[in-house]
Biotite code that builds the C-alpha atoms (Angstrom):
import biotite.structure as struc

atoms = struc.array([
    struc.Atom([0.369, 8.449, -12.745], chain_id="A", res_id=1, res_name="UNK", atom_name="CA", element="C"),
    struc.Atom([-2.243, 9.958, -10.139], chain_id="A", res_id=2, res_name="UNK", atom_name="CA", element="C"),
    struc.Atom([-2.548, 10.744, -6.497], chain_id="A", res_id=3, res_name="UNK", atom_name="CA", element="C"),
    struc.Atom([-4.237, 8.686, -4.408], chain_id="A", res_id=4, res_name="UNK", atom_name="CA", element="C"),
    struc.Atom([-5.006, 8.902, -0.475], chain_id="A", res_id=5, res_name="UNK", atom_name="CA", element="C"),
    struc.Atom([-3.580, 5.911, 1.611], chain_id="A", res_id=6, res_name="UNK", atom_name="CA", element="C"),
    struc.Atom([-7.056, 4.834, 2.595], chain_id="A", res_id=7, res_name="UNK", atom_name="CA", element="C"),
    struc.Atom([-8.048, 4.137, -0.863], chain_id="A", res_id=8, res_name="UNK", atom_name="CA", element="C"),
    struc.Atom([-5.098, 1.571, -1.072], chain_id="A", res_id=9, res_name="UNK", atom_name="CA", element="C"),
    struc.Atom([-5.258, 0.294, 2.610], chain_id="A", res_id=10, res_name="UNK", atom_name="CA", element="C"),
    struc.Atom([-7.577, -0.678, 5.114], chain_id="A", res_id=11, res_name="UNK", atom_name="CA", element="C"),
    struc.Atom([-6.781, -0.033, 8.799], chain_id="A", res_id=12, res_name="UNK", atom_name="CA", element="C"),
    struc.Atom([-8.037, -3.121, 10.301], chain_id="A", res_id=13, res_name="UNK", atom_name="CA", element="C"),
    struc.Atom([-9.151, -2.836, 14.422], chain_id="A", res_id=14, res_name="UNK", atom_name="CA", element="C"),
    struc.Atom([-5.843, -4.868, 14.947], chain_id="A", res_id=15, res_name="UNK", atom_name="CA", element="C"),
    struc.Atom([-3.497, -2.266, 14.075], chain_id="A", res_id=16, res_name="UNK", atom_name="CA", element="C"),
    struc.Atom([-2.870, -4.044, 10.991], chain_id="A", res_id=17, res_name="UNK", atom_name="CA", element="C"),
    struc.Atom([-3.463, -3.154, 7.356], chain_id="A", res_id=18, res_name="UNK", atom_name="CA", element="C"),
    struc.Atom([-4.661, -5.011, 4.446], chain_id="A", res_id=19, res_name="UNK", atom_name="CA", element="C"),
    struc.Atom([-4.745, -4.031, 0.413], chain_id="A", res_id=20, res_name="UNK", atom_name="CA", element="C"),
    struc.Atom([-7.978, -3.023, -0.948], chain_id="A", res_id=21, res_name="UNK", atom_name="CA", element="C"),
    struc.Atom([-6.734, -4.515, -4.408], chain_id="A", res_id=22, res_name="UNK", atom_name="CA", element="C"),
    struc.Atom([-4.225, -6.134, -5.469], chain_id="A", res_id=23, res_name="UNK", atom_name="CA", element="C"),
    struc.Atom([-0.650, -3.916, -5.334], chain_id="A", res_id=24, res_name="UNK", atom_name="CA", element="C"),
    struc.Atom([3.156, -3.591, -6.480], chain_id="A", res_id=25, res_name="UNK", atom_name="CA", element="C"),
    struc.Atom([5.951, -2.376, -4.621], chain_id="A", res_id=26, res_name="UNK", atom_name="CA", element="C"),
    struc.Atom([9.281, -3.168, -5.226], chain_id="A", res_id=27, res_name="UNK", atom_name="CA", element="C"),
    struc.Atom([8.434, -5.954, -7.534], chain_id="A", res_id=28, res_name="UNK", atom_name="CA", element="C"),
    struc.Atom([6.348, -7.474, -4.913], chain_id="A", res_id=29, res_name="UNK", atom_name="CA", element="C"),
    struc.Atom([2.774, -8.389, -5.201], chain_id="A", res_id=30, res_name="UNK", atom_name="CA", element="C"),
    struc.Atom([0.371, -8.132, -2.358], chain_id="A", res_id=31, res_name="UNK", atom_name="CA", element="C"),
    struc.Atom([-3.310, -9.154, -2.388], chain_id="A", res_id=32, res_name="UNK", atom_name="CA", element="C"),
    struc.Atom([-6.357, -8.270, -0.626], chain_id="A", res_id=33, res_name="UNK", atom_name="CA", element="C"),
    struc.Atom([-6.244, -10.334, 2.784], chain_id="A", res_id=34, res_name="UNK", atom_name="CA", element="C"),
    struc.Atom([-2.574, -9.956, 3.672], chain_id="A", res_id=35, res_name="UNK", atom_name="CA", element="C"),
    struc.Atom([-1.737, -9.071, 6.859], chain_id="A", res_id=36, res_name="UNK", atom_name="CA", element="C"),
    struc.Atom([0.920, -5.914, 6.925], chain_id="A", res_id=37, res_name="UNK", atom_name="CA", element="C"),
    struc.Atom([1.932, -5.131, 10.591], chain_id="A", res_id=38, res_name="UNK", atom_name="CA", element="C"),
    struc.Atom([3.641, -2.590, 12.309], chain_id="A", res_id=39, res_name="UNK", atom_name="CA", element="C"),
    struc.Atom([8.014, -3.166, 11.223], chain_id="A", res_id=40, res_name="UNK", atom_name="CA", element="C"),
    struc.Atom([7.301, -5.597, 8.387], chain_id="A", res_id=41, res_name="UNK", atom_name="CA", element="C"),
    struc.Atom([8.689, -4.218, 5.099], chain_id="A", res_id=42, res_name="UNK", atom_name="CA", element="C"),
    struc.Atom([7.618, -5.079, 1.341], chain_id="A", res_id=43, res_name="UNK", atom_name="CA", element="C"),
    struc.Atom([9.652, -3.359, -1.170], chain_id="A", res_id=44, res_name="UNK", atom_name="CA", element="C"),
    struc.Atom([11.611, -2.047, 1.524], chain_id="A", res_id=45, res_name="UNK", atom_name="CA", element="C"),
    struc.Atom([8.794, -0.112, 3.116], chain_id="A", res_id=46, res_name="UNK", atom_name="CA", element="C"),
    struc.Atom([7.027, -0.218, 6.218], chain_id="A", res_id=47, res_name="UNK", atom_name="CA", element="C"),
    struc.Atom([3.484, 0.729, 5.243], chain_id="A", res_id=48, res_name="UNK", atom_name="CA", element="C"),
    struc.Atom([2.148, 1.512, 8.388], chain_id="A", res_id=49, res_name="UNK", atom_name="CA", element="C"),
    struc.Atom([4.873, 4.898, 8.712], chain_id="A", res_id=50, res_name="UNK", atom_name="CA", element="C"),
    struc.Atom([2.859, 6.561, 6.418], chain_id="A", res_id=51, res_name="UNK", atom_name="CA", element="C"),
    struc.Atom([-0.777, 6.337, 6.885], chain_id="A", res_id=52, res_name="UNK", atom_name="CA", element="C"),
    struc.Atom([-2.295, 9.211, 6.003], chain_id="A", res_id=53, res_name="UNK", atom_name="CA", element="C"),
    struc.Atom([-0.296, 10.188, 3.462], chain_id="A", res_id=54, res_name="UNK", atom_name="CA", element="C"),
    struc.Atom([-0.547, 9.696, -0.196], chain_id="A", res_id=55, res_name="UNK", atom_name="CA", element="C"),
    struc.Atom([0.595, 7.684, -2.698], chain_id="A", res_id=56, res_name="UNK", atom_name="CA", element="C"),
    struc.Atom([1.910, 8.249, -6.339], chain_id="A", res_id=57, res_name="UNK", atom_name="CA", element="C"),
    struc.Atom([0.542, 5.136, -8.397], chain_id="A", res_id=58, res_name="UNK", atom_name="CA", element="C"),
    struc.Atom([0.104, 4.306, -11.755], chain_id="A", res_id=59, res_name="UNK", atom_name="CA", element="C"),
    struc.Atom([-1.784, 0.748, -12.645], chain_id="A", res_id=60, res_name="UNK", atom_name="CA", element="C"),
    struc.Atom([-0.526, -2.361, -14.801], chain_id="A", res_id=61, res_name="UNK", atom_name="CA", element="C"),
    struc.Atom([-3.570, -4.196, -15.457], chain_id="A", res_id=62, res_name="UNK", atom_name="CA", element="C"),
    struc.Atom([-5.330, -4.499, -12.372], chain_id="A", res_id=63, res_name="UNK", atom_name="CA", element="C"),
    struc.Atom([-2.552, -4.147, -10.277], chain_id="A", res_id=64, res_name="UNK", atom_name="CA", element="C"),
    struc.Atom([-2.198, -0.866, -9.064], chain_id="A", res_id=65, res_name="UNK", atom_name="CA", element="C"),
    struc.Atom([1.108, 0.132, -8.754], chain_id="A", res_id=66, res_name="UNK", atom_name="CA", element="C"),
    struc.Atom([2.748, 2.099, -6.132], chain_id="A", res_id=67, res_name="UNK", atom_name="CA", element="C"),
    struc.Atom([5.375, 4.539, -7.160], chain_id="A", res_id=68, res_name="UNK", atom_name="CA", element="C"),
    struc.Atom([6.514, 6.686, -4.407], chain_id="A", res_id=69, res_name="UNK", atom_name="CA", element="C"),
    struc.Atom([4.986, 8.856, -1.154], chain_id="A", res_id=70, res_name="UNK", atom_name="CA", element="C"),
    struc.Atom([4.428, 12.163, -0.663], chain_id="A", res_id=71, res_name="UNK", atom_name="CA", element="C"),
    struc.Atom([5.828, 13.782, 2.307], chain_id="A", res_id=72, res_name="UNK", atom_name="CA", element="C"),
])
């Protein structure tokens, strides 16, 4: 597993809205580059845009990289 900053995951479009920067897992749910994540939608049961800025705990399964928990 590593420790990765929530920018390298997600872009913060000028919308307010983010977007994967690769292909993800959370929850059992896939996300690709070009979804649109706004503010109150959950995947996995998590609402993305409460924690930018913070990291991430991932670990990768092929080229999906895998997101394990959050650091506080």
């Amino acid at each position: 597993m590593a420790r990765i900053n929530f920018g390298s995951v997600f872009e913060e479009r000028p919308d307010r809205t983010l977007t994967p920067r690769q292909r993800i897992r959370v929850g059992g749910i896939e996300l690709s580059p070009g979804v649109s994540i706004g503010q109150g939608v959950a995947f996995g049961g998590i609402d993305f845009t409460k924690f930018i800025g913070r990291d991430f705990d991932v670990d990768t399964d092929g080229n999906v990289l895998v997101i394990k928990g959050i650091y506080q």
